[in-house]
N, C-alpha and C positions, 0 to 999 in steps of 0.2 A: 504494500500500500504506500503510496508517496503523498506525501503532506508538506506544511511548511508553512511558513507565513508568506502574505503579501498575495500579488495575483500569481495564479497560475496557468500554466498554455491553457488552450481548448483542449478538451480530451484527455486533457489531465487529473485523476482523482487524486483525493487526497481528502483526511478526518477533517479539516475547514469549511470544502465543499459537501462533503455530510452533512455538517452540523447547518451550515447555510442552507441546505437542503430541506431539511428537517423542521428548521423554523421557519421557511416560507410556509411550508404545509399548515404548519400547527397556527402560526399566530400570525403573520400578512395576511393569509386569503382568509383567515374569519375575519380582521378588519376590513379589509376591503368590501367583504359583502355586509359589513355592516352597514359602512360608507355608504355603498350604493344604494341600500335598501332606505338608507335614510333619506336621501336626494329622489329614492324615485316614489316615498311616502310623502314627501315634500309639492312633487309636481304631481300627483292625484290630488292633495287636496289643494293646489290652485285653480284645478280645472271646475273644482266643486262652487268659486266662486262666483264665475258667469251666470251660471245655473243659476242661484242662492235669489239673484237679484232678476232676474227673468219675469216678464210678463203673467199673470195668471194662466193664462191660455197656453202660453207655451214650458208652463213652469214643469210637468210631468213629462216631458222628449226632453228636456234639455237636462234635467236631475239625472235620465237615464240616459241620453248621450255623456255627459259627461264622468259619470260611474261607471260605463263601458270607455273612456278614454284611460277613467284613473288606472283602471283594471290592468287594461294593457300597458299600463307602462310598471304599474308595480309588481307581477307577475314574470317580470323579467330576472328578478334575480333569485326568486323563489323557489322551492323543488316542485318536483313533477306531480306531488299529491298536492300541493297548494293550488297549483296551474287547473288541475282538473277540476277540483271544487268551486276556484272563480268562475273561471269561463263558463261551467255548467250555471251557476246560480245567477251570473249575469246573462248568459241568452234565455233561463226563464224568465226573467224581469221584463228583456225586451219582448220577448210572445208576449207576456202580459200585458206589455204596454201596446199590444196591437190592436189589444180588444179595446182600449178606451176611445171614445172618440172624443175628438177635442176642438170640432167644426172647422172655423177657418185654419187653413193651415199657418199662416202669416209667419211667425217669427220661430213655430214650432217645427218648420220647416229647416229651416239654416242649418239645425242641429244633427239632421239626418246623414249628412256626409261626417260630421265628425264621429257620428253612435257605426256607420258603418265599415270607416275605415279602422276603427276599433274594433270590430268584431273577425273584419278580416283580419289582423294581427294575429288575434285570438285562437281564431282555427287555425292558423298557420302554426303555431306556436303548439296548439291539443294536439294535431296531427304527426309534429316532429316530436316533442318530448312526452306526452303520457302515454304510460307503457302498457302491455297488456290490453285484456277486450274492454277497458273502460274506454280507448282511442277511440272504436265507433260510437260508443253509445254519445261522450262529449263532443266528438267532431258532429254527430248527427244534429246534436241539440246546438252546437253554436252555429252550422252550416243551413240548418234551416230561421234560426234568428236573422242571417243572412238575407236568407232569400224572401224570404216576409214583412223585410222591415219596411218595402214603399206601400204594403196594405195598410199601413195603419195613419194615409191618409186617403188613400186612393177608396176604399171600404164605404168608409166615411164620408167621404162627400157626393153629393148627388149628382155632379156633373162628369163624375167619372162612371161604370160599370164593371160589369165581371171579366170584359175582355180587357179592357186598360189592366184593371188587377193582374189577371193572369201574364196579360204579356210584360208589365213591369216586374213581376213575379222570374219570370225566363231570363229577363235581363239580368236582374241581381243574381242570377244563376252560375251566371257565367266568371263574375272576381269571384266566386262562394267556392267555385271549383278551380280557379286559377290558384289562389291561397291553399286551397288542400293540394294539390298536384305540388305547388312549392313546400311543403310540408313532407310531401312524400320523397319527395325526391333527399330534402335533408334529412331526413331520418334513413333514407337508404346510405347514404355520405359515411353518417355517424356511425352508423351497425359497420358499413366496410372496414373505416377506420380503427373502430374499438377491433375488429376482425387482423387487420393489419397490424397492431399492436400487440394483442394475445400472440402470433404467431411470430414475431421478433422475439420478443421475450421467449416462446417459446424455445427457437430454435436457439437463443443463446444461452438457456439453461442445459442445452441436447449437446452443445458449442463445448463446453463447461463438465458437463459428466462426460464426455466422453476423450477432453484431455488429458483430463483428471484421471479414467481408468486406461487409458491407451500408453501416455506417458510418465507420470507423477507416480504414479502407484508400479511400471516398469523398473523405475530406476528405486525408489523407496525398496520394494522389494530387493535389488542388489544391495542396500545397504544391511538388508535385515541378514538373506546368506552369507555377504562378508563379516559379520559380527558372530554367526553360528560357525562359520569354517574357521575364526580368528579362535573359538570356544574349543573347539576338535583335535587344534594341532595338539602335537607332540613337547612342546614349550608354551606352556599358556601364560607362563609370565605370572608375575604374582598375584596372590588372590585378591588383589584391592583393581587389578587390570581384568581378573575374569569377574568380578561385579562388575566393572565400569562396561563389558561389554556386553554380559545379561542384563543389564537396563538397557542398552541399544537395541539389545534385540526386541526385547518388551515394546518400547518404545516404538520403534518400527512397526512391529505386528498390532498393536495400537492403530497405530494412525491408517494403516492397511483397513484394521474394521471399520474406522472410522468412513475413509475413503467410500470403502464396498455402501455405506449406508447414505452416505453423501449424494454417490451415484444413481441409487436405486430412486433416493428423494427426488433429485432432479428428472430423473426419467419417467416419474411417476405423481411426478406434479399436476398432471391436467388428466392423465388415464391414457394416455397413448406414449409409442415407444418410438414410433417411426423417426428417424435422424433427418438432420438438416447434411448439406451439401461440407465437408469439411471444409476450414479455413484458411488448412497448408497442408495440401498436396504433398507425399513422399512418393518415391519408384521407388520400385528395384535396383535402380544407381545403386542406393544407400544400403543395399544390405549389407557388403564388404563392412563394412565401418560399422554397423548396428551386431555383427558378429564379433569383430574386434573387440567392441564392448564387452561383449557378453564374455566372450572364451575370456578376458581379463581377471574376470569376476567367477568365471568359474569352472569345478576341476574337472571336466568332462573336456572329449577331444572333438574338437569344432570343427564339421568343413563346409564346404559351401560347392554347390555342384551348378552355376548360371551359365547357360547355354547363351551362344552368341545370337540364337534366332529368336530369344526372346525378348532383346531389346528392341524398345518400341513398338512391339507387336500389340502392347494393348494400350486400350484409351485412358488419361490420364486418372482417373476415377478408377479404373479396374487397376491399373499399375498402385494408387492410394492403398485401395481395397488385400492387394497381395502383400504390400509391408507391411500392414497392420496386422494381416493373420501371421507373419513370422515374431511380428513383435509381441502377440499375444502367446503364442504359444510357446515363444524362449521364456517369458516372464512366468510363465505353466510350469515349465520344468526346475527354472528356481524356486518355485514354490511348493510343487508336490514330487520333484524328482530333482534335488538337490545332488544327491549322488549318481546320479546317471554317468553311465562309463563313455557313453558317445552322443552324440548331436550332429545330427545333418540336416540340412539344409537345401531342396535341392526348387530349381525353376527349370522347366525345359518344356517344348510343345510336344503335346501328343500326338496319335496318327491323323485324330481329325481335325487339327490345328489349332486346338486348343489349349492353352497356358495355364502347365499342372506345377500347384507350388506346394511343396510338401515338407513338413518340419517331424522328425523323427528321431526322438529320443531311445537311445537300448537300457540292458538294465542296470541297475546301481552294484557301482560297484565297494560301497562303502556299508557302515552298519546301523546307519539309520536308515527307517521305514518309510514306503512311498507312503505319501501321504493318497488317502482318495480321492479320486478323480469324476466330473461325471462329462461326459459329454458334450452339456451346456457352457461349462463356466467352470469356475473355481469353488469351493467352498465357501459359501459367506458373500460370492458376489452373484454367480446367474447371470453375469449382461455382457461376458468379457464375449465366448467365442458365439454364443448365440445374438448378441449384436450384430458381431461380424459374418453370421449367415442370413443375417435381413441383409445385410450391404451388400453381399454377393450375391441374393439375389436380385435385386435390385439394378444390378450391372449383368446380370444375364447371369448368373455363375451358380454356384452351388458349393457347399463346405460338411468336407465329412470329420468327424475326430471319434477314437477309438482306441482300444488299444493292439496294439502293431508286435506279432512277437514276445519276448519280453517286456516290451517295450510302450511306447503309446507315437501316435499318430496324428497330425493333423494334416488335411487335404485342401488346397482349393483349388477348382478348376474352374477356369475364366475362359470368356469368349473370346477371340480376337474380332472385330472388327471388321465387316465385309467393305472393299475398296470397289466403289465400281468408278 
């Protein structure tokens, strides 16, 4: 983790930008919606004052235009059960107010675009943020507040009729459903993005377990065998150096279970297993060097058998896909076949030109016990080599592990790539 004072790059973490983290969540945005909700409780009841002083006549359209103005503006920074109870209890008002008549229209008119262009906000507003089947039941009652609202002078006055009605009725039709359509559309936006989100995160918790068990817990594992073979020899050195090295090994096989549970956490965060695209590509270049390693660390005879016709024969995901299963399963044999007397290694194509990569452990030659083995995985993890048989299928291939002989086995066979 890198920290420090003062500023630090973009993409830089560090315990500052935590803690600066942490306190915008908790304590800026509850002020800030305080703020706002203050200012937009503010401009409702200014709207309330036009109203207040209105005409007799037009004093019930303009109380209720302007309650559907406050509405929508104070409903904005509110949650999604506040939004559904206004807008619902304000487009019953305006039904209601359809039924009164109120004769001439005169001044009770003005008020109509302002009570409407509120109400379109409104459904706009039910339509994208209230969740669940309450969306139709609220967008139904604010969308027909909508389309009703020129009856309640049209109704009422004599010089109009049912056709005026109806077809002013069709008109208000049409923003009633422009406003839902824009509602629908930001609510599909929303659902993507939250969708687009879930699925980052996801894939860099999958990012996360799976370097964790492919790498970190490879090389931990050699420290844990070099502190059990440091245990073994013939000169253990004094007893304050074979404590110092049984707590490493503890220690090590620690943070192993710990790792195995880390892994499984992260994979098993949302109920699926399926992996994201790796981050860093390895080949087959790197086996020489990733055996170097290993035979360093341990006392089995290493060899490595890579054919010249398998270079570049596969795509660079299948080449990813074959070092991982050598990495997986030298990191198997330091763990449950510590004393193995040999280790090979081999990559070559088959008769039908497919790229067989195989890691093959013989028996121990020492006198400690293999540890059990199962086919999936390691004891305590499950995701090592059956991981890596979803990824080879995944690239066309297939992955066998078994035991071989004496010995134990792991296979994978990958497609090469048709060139037309």
């Amino acid at each position: 983790m890198r920290g420090g004072q003062g500023k630090q790059p973009a993409g830089a973490g560090g315990t500052s930008g935590a803690v600066g983290g942490v306190a915008a969540m908790t304590g800026d945005v509850p002020a800030r919606r305080r703020r706002r909700r203050g200012w937009c409780g503010a401009a409702a009841a200014v709207m309330l004052l036009p109203a207040l002083v209105s005409p007799p006549g037009a004093y019930l359209p303009a109380v209720v235009a302007a309650l559907a103005l406050g509405v929508a503006i104070s409903v904005w920074p509110v949650g999604r059960v506040s939004l559904a109870r206004a807008a619902a209890g304000l487009a019953a008002l305006s039904l209601a107010a359809d039924t009164v008549a109120f004769g001439k229209a005169g001044l009770a008119l003005l008020w109509l675009p302002f009570e409407a262009v509120a109400l379109l906000v409104l459904l706009e507003r039910v339509v994208r943020h209230v969740p669940g089947p309450r969306v139709g039941l609220v967008g139904g009652l604010t969308g027909g507040a909508v389309v009703l609202l020129p009856l309640r002078f049209t109704l009422h006055a004599p010089q109009t009729g049912l056709k005026e009605s109806v077809f002013l009725a069709a008109l208000a039709f049409v923003p009633a459903a422009g406003a839902a359509g824009v509602g629908l559309y930001l609510r599909s936006l929303d659902r993507r993005r939250a969708d687009a989100v879930a699925l980052a995160r996801r894939e860099q918790r999958l990012e996360v377990a799976r370097d964790l068990h492919d790498f970190v817990a490879h090389e931990v594992t050699g420290i844990v065998l070099e502190a059990q073979a440091a245990q073994l020899g013939e000169d253990g050195g004094p007893v304050e150096h074979r404590a110092l090295l049984h707590r490493i090994e503890q220690a090590g096989l620690r943070a192993l279970d710990s790792m195995d549970r880390t892994v499984a956490t992260l994979r098993a965060a949302d109920g699926r297993t399926a992996e994201p695209p790796p981050t860093q590509l390895h080949g087959l270049a790197g086996l020489p060097e990733l055996l170097d390693r290993f035979g360093a660390m341990a006392a089995a005879e290493v060899t490595l058998s890579l054919e010249d016709e398998v270079a570049g024969a596969l795509s660079r995901e299948a080449e990813d896909t074959a070092y991982r299963v050598v990495l997986e399963a030298l990191t198997n044999v330091r763990r449950h076949a510590p004393r193995a007397g040999r280790v090979e290694v081999r990559a070559a194509r088959s008769a039908d030109g497919a790229v067989e990569v195989s890691v093959t452990d013989g028996a121990p030659t020492g006198p400690l016990p293999r540890a059990p083995r199962e086919p999936g995985g390691r004891p305590g993890g499950g995701t090592g080599l059956a991981g890596l048989a979803e990824r080879a299928v995944a690239v066309g291939g297939v992955l066998e592990a078994g035991p071989y002989g004496q010995g134990w086995r792991v296979r994978c066979r990958l497609p090469v790539p048709v060139v037309r």
